[in-house]
C-alpha positions as a Markdown table, in Angstrom:
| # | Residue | x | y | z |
|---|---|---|---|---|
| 1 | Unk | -91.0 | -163.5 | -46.9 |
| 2 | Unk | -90.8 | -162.3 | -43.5 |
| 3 | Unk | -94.2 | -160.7 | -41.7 |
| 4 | Unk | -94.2 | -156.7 | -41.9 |
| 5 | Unk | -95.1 | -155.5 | -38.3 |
| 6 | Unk | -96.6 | -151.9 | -38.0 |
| 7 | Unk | -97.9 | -149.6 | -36.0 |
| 8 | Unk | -100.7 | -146.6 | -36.2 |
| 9 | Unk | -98.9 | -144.0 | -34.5 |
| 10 | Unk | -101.3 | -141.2 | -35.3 |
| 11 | Unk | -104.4 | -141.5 | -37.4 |
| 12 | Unk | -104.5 | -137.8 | -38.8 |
| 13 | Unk | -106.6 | -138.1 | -42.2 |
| 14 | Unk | -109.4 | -140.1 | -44.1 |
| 15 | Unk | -109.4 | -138.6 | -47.4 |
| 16 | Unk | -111.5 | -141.1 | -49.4 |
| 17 | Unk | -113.6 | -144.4 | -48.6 |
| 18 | Unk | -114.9 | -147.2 | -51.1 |
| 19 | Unk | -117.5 | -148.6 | -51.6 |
| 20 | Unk | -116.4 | -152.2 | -50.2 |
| 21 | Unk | -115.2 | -149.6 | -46.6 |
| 22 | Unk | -111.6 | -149.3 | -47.6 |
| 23 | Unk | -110.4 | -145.9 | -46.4 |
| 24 | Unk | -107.3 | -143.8 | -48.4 |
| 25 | Unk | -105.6 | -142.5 | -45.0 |
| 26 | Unk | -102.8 | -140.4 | -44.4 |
| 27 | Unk | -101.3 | -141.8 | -40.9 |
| 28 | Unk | -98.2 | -142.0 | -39.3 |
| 29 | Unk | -96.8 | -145.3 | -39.1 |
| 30 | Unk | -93.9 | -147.1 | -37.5 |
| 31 | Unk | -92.5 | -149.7 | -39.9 |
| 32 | Unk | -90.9 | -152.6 | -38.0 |
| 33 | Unk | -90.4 | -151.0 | -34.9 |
| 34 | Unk | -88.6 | -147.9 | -36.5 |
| 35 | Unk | -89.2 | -144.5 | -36.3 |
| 36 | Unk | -92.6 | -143.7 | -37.3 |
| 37 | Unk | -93.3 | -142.0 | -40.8 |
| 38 | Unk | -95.9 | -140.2 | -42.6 |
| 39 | Unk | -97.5 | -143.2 | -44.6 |
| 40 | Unk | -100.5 | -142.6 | -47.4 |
| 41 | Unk | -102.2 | -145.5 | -47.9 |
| 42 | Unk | -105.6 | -147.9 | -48.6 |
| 43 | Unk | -106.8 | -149.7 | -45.3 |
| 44 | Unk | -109.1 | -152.3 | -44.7 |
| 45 | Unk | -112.1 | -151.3 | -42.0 |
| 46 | Unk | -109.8 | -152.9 | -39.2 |
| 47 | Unk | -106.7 | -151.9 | -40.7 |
| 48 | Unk | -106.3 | -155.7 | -41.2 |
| 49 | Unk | -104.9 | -155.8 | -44.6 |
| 50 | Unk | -103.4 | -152.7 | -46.8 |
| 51 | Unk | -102.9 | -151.7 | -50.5 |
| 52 | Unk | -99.7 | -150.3 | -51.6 |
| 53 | Unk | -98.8 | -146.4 | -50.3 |
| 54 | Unk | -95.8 | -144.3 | -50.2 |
| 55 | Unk | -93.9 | -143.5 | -46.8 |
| 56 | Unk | -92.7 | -140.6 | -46.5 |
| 57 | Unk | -90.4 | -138.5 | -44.1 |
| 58 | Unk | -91.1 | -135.1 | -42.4 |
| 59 | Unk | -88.6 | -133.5 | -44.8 |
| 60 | Unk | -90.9 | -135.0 | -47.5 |
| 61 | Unk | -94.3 | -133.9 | -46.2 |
| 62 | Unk | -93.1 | -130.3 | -45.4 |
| 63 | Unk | -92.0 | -130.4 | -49.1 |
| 64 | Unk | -95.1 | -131.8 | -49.9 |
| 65 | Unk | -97.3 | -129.2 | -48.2 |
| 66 | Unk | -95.5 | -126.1 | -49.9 |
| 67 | Unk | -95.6 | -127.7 | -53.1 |
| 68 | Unk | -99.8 | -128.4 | -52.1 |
| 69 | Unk | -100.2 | -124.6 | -51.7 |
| 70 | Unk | -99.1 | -123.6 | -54.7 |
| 71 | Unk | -102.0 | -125.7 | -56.7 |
């Protein structure tokens, strides 16, 4: 399996943190080099390792955040 290569674009939310200092973010996140995405994920402390997310686009967040409001 080939290495997954990221980047932390932007750093916009920490929404939750564990007890072992993993941290439920909501960043945005370039994927291989491609064009960076909204990305919802659990990071290490040094955003060394990660859990599983979902990526999503800015079609998806706007969608998202209308869909937040009405909650």
């Amino acid at each position: 399996m080939s290495e997954i290569k990221f980047e932390i674009v932007e750093q916009i939310a920490v929404l939750s943190e564990s007890a072992k200092g993993w941290t439920k973010e909501l960043n945005l996140v370039s994927w291989n080099g491609r064009e960076p995405k909204y990305d919802l994920r659990d990071w290490s402390p040094n955003h060394e390792k990660m859990g599983k997310g979902i990526t999503l686009s800015e079609e998806d967040i706007k969608k998202l955040k209308e869909v937040l409001k009405t909650l």
